[in-house]
C-alpha positions as CSV (number, residue, x, y, z in Angstrom):
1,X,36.0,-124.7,-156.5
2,X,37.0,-127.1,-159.4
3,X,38.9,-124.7,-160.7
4,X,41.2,-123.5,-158.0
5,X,41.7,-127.7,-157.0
6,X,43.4,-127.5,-160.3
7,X,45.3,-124.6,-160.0
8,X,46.4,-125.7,-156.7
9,X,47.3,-129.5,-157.9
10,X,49.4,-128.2,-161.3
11,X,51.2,-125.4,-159.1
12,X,51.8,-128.2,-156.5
13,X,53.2,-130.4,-159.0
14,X,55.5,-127.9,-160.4
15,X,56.6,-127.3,-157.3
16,X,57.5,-130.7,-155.8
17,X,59.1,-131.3,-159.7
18,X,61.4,-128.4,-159.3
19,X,62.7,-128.8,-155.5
20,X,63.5,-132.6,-156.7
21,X,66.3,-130.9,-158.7
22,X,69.2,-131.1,-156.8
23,X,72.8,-130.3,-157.6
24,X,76.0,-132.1,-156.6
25,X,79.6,-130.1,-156.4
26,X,82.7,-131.7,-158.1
27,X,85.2,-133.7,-156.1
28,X,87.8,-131.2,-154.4
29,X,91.2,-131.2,-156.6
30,X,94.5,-131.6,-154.9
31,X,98.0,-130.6,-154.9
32,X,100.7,-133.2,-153.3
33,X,104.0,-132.8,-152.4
34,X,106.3,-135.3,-150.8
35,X,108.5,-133.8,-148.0
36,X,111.5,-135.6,-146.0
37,X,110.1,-134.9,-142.9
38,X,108.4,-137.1,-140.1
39,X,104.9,-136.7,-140.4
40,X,104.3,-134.7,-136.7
41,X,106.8,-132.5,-138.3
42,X,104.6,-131.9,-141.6
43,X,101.5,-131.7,-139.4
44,X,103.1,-128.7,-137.2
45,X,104.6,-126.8,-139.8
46,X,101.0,-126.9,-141.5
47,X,99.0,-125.6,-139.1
48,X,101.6,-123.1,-138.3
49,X,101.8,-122.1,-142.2
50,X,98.0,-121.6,-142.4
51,X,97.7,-119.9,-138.8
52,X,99.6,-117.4,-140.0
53,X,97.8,-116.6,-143.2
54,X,95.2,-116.1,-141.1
55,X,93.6,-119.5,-141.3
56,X,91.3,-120.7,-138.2
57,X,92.2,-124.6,-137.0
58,X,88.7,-126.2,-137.4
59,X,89.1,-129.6,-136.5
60,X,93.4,-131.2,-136.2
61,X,93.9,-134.9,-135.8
62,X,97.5,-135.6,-135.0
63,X,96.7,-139.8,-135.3
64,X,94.9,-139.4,-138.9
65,X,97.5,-136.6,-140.1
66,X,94.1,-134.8,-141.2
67,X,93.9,-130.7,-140.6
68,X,90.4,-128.6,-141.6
69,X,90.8,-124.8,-142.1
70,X,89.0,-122.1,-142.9
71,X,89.7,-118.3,-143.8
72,X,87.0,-116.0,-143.3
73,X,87.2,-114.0,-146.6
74,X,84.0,-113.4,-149.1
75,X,83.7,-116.5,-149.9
76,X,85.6,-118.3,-147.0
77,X,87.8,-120.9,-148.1
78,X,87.8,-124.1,-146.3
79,X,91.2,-126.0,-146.8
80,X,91.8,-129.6,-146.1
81,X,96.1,-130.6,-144.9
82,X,96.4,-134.1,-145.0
83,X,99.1,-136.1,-144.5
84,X,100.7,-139.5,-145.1
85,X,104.0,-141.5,-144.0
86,X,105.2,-142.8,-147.3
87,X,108.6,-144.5,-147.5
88,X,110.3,-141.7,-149.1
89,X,108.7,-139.4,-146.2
90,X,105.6,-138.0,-145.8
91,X,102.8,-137.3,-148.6
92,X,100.8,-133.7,-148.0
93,X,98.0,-132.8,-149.9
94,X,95.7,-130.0,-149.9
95,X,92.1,-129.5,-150.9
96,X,89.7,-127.3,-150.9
97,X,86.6,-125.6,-151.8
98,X,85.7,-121.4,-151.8
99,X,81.9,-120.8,-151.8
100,X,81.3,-124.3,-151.9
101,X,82.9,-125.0,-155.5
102,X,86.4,-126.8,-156.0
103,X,89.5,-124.4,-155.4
104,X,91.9,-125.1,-158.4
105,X,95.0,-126.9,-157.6
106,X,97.2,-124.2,-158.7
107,X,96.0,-121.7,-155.6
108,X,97.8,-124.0,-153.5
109,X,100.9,-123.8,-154.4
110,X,102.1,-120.8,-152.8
111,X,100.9,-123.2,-149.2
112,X,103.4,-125.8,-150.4
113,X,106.1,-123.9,-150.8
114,X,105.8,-122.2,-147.5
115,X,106.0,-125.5,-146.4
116,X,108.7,-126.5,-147.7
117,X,110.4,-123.4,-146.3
118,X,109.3,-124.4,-143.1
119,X,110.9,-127.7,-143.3
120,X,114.0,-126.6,-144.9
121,X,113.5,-128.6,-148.0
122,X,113.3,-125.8,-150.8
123,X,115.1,-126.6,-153.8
């Protein structure tokens, strides 16, 4: 009876030490761009641009210029639009995460540009 109280307490202790672990993900990484436009204007063409990639609009607040996306791909890829009136026009910058680890900037990129064509503000 000793014997398997012992047991029981090391595997119980081993247990509880290993389920203590836990692990935290790395800040999302972002890629700005500054546009001419008004923000509204920024904050419609977004959600048009990732509607038709195929994006679904989780959550869109028009007041906080803050949009949440996610395409349903293996892994999905949740994408964060935010936005913010600067004096030179508006700020947008995206973030995101794909199986719950940072999406590199870079992935991005293609977004803004689409954006920009949107707009009318390619170079």
């Amino acid at each position: 009876m000793r014997r398997l109280l012992s047991v029981l307490f090391v595997v119980s202790c081993v247990v509880l030490s290993v389920s203590g672990c836990a692990t935290t993900s790395a800040p999302p990484q972002t890629r700005a761009l500054v546009v001419e436009a008004e923000p509204s204007t920024a904050l419609e063409a977004g959600v048009a641009m990732l509607t038709a990639r195929g994006f679904v609009i989780r959550r869109a607040d028009v007041d906080l210029g803050d949009v949440e996306a996610v395409l349903a791909v293996r892994p999905t890829l949740d994408v964060r639009y935010r936005l913010e009136a600067i004096e030179q026009g508006t700020r947008i910058t995206l973030s995101g995460q794909r199986g719950g680890q940072p999406v590199p900037p870079y992935v991005f990129d293609t977004l803004l540009i689409d954006i920009q064509e949107r707009l009318g503000e390619l170079p």
